[in-house]
C-alpha positions in Angstrom: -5.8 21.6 8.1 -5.9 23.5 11.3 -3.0 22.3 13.8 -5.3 20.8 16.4 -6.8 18.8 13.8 -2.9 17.6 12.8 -2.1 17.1 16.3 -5.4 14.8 16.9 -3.9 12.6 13.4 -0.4 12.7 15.6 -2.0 11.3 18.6 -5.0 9.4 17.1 -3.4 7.7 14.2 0.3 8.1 13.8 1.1 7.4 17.2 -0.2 4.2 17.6 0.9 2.8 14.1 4.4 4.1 15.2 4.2 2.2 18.4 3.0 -1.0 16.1 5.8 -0.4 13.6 8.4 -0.4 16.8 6.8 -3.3 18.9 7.2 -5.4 15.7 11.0 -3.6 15.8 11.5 -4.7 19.0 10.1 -8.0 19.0 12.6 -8.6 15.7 15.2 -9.0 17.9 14.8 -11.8 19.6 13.4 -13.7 16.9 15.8 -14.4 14.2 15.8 -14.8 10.7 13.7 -18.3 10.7 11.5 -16.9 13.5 10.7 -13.6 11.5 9.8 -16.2 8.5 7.7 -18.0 10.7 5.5 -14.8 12.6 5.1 -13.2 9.6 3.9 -16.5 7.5 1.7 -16.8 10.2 0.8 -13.1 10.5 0.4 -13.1 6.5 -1.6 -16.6 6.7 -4.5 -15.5 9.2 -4.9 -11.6 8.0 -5.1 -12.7 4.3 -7.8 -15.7 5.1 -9.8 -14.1 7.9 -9.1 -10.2 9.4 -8.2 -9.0 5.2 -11.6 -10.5 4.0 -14.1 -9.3 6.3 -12.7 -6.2 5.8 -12.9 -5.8 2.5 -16.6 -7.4 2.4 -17.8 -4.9 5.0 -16.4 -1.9 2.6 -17.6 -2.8 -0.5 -21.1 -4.5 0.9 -21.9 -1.1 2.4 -20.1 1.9 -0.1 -22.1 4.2 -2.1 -21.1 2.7 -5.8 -20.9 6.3 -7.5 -18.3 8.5 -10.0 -16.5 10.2 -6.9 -15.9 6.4 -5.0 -14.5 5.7 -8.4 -12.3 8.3 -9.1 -10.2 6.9 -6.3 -8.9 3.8 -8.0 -8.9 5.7 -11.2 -6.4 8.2 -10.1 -4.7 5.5 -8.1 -4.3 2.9 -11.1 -3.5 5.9 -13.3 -0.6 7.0 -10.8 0.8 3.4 -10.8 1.3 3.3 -14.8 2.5 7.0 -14.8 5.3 5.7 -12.1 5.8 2.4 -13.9 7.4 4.3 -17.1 8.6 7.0 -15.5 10.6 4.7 -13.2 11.6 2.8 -16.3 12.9 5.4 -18.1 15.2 6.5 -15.2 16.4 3.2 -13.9 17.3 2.3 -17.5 18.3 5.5 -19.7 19.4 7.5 -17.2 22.8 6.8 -15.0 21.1 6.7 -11.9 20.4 2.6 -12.8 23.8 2.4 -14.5 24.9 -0.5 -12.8 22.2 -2.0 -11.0 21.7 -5.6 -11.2 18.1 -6.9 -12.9 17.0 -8.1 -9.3 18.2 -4.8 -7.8 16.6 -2.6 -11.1 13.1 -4.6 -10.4 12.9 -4.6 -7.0 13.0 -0.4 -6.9 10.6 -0.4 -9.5 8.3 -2.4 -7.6 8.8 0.1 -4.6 8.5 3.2 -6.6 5.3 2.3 -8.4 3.4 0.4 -5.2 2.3 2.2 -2.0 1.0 1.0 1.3 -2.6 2.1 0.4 -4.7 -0.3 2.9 -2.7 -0.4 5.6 -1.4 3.3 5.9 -4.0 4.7 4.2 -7.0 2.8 5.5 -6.0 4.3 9.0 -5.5 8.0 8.2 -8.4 8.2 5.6 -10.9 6.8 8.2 -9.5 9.6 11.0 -10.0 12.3 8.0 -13.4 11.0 6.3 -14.6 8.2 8.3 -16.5 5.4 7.0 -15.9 6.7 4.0 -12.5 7.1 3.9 -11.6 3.6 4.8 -13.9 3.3 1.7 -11.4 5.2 -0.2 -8.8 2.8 0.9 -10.1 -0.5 0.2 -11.1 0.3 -3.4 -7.7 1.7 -4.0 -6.6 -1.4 -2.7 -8.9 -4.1 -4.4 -9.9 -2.2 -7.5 -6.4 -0.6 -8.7 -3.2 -1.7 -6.7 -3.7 -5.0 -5.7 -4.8 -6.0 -9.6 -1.8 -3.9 -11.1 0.6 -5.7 -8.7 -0.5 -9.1 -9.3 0.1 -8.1 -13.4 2.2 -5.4 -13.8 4.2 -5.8 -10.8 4.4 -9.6 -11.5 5.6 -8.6 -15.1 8.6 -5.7 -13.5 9.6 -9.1 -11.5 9.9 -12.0 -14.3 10.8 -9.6 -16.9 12.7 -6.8 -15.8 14.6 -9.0 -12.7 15.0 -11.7 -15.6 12.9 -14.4 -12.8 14.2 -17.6 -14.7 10.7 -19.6 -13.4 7.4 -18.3 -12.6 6.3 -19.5 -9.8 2.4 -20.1 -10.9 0.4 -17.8 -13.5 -0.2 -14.6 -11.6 -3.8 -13.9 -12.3 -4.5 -17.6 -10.7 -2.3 -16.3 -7.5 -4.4 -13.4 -7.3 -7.5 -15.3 -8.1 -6.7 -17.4 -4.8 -6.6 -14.1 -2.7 -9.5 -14.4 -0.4 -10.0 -10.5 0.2 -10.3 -10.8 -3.6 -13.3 -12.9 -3.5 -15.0 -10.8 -0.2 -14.4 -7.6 -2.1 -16.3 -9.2 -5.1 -19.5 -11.0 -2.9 -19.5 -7.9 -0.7 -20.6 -5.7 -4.1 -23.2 -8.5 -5.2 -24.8 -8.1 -1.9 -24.6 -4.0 -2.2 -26.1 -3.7 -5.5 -29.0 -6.4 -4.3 -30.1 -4.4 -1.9 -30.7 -6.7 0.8 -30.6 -5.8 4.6 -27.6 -7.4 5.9 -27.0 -5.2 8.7 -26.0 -7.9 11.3 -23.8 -9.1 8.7 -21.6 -6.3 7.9 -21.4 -5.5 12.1 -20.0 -9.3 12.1 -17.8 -8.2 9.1 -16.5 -5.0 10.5 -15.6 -6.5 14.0 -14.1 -9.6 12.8 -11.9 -7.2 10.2 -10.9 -4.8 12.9 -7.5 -6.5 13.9 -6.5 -6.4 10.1 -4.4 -2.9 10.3 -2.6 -3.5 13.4 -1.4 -7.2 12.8 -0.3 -5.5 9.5 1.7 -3.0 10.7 3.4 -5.4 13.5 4.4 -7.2 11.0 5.6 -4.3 8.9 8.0 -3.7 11.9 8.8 -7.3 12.4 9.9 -7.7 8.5 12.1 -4.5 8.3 16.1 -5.3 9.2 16.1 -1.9 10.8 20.0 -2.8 11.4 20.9 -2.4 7.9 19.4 1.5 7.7 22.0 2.8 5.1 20.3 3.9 1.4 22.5 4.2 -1.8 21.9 6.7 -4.4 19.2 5.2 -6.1 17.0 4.0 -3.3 17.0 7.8 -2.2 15.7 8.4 -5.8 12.8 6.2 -5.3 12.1 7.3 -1.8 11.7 11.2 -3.4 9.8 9.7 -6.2 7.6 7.5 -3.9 6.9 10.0 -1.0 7.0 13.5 -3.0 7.3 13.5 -6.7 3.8 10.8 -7.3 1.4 12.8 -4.9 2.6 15.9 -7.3 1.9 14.2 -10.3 -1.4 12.9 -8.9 -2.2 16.5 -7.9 -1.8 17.8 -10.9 -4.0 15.3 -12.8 -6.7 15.9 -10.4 -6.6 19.9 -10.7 -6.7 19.6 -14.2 -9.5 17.2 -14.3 -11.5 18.4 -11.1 -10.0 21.9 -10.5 -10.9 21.9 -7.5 -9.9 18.3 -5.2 -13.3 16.8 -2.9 -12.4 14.5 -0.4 -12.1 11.5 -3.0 -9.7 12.8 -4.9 -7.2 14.1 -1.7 -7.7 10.5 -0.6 -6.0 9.5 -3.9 -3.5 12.2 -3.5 -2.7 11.1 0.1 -2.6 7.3 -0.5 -0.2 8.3 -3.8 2.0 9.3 -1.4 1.9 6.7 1.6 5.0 4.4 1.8 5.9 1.4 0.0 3.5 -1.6 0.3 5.0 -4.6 2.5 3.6 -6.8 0.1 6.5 -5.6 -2.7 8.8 -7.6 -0.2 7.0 -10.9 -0.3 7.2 -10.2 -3.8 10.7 -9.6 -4.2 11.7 -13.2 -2.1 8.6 -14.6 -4.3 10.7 -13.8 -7.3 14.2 -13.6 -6.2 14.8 -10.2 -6.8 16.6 -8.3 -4.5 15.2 -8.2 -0.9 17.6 -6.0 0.7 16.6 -3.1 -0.7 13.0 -3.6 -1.1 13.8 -3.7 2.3 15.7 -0.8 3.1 13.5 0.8 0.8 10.2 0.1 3.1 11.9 1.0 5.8 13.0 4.7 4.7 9.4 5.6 3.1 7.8 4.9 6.3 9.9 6.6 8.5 10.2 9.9 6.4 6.4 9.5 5.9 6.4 11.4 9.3 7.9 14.4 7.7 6.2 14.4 3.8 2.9 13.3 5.4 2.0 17.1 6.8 3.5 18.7 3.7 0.3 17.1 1.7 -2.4 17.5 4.2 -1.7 21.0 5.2 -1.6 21.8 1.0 -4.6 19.6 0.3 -6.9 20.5 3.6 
């Protein structure tokens, strides 16, 4: 990647979902706790039943359905099951999770193995690959993480944080997810063939406000007060932001020698920060909300610094 093309990203991208991430900082403040509950059910309530749907329909309504569109979710689904037991190894045989409460054990778990991969990496993979890349990130969102979290992630919370009730059977919660149920219509109307042209404009502009609401309320969730990481939060901050991409890498050398654009956007969204919906998660199933928290917080802000290290290796 040349430097002119980085500093465009810088300006283009990063810039303005930096300036999101600090409005919602900044509009924390003068909230409080029940008013950051109440903005971001509110936030959450209007993104997931309108903005979140009509993007995902306009995506998967209008995507070229082939191997290489695939290999995204592939190598993303494969990258969350490589960091589920790697992470369970560590935080239980190792003495990094000596220690650490089930809540506490869980809730890094959860933000090792789950990354930000629609809302950080629907942004950057459209200002890399356009159209297509925000292609990339919605079927590495609908077809890999969002699935795995509402099972396996559902499973690290009521088994591994020891949850004493399940709040309602997780495939019927994600069943209920309206982007679920766009994302699913939108590919019965791209493998019928019709024109629905006006349709997917309507789609597209209604979906537009999904990634900025989303990363105001990013900033508005974070207690940017409390910015002090242990030991093992650092641990899954290196494993979320450097250690994944590099596994992911070397899966797609050794399958593809050589990584096209579908396979860096894997790379890239293995390596975007922790996905604000671990934290709904975490206060979901009482596990421990601090350092999802904390942990959020750090990946996103060093993702400023790890960010170039991939896309200077991988373009």
């Amino acid at each position: 990647m040349s430097l002119h093309i980085y500093f465009n990203l810088l300006i283009e991208v990063m810039l303005p979902m930096a300036l999101l991430v600090m409005a919602g900082a900044w509009w924390r403040r003068s909230l409080g706790e029940s008013g950051v509950r109440a903005v971001r059910s509110y936030i959450s309530t209007i993104t997931i039943h309108l903005f979140a749907p009509a993007l995902m329909f306009a995506a998967a309504a209008s995507a070229p359905i082939n191997r290489e569109l695939l290999s995204v979710p592939m190598l993303m689904a494969s990258g969350i099951l490589i960091a589920f037991f790697l992470l369970y190894v560590l935080l239980h045989h190792t003495p990094i999770g000596h220690g650490l409460a089930a809540p506490t054990r869980a809730a890094l778990m959860l933000c090792g193995i789950f990354g930000n991969v629609l809302f950080m990496g629907y942004p950057l993979l459209h200002f890399l690959y356009g159209e297509r890349g925000a292609q990339y990130a919605v079927f590495a969102d609908m077809a890999a993480s969002t699935p795995l979290l509402w099972s396996l992630g559902v499973a690290v919370a009521t088994r591994i944080g020891q949850c004493e009730r399940e709040p309602g059977h997780p495939v019927i919660n994600w069943l209920k997810l309206p982007p679920i149920w766009a994302f699913l219509s939108g590919l019965a109307f791209n493998f019928s063939h019709l024109n629905i042209t006006p349709l997917l404009h309507a789609a597209r502009f209604i979906g537009q406000p999904t990634i900025p609401v989303m990363l105001l309320m990013l900033g508005i969730s974070v207690p940017w007060h409390k910015l002090t990481p242990n030991r093992p939060i650092l641990v899954i901050i290196t494993f979320k932001l450097l250690l994944l991409p590099l596994l992911i890498t070397g899966i797609v050398l050794a399958v593809w020698g050589k990584p096209h654009s579908a396979q860096v956007a894997a790379i890239i969204e293995s390596g975007v920060p922790t996905m604000l919906m671990a934290l709904g998660l975490a206060d979901r199933y009482k596990l421990d909300v601090e350092t999802t928290a904390l942990t959020i917080a750090w990946t996103t802000i060093l993702m400023i610094f790890t960010l170039p290290l991939w896309l200077l290796t991988l373009l």
